[in-house]
C-alpha positions as CSV (number, residue, x, y, z in Angstrom):
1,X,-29.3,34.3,6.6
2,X,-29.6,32.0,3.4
3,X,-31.6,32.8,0.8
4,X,-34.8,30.8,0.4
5,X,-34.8,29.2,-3.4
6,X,-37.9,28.5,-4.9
7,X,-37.9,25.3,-7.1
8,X,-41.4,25.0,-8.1
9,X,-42.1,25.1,-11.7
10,X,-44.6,27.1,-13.3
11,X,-46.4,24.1,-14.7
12,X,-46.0,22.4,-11.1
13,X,-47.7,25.3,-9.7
14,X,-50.7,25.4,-11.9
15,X,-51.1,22.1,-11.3
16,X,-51.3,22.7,-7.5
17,X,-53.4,25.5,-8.2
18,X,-56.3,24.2,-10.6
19,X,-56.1,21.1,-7.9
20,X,-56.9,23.5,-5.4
21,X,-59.6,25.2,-7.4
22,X,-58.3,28.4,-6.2
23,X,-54.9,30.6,-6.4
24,X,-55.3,31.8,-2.6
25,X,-55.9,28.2,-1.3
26,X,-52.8,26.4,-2.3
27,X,-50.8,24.3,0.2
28,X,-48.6,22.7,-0.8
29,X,-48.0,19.2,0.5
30,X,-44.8,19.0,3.1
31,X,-42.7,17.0,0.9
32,X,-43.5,19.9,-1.6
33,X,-42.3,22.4,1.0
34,X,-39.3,20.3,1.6
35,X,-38.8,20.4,-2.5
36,X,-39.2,24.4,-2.3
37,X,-37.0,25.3,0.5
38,X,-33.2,24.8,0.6
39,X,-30.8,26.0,3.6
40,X,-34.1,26.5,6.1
41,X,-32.2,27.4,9.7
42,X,-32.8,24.6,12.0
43,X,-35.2,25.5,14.9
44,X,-33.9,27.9,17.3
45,X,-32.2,26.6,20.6
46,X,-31.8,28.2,23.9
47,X,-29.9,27.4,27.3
48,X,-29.2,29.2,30.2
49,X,-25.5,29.3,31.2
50,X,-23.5,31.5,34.1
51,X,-21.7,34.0,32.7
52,X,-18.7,32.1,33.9
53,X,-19.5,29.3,31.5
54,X,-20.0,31.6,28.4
55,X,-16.6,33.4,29.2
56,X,-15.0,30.1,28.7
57,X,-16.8,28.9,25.8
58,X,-15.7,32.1,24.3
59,X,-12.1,31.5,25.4
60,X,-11.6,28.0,24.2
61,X,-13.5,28.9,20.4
62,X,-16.7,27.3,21.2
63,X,-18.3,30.5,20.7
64,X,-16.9,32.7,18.2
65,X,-17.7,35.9,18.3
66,X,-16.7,37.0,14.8
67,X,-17.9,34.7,12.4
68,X,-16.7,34.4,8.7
69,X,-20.2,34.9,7.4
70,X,-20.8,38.1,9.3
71,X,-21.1,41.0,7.2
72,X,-18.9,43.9,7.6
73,X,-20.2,47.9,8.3
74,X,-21.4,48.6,4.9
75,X,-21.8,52.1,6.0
76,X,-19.4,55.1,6.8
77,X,-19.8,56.5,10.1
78,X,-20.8,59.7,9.1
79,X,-24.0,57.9,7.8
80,X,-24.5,56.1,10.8
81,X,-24.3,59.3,12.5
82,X,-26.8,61.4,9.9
83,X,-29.2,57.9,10.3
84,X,-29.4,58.4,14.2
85,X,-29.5,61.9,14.1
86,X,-32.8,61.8,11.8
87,X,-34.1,58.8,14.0
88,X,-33.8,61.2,17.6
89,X,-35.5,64.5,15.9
């Protein structure tokens, strides 16, 4: 998931605060949102296919299942194992 990057400045966000009157009431405006937040994911979409249809999506690369951006196991087995183990007693 991308990182959210915050590009308000400090002055621009006193000046939305004293405008506001109050720290716990600022909103920004949505072009201001826009401003603040880069690489937002686009809204979720869903469809229901046969399982026929996904199979051949999958076999002719439309769906990949092992994307470049998909993080390795960062840990060993034996602490997956210990993790589990602690999670079931």
């Amino acid at each position: 998931m991308p990182r959210l990057e915050n590009n308000l400045s400090d002055d621009d966000y006193d000046e939305l605060a004293s405008a506001s009157g109050s720290d716990d009431d600022v909103k920004p405006s949505n072009s201001t949102i826009g401003q603040i937040l880069k690489g937002i994911l686009d809204e979720p979409r869903f469809k229901t296919v046969t399982m026929k249809s996904l199979f051949e999506l999958i076999q002719t690369g439309t769906v990949d299942l092992n994307p470049d951006y998909q993080r390795d196991v960062v840990w060993p087995d034996a602490r997956q194992v210990k993790l589990i183990q602690s999670l079931m007693q």
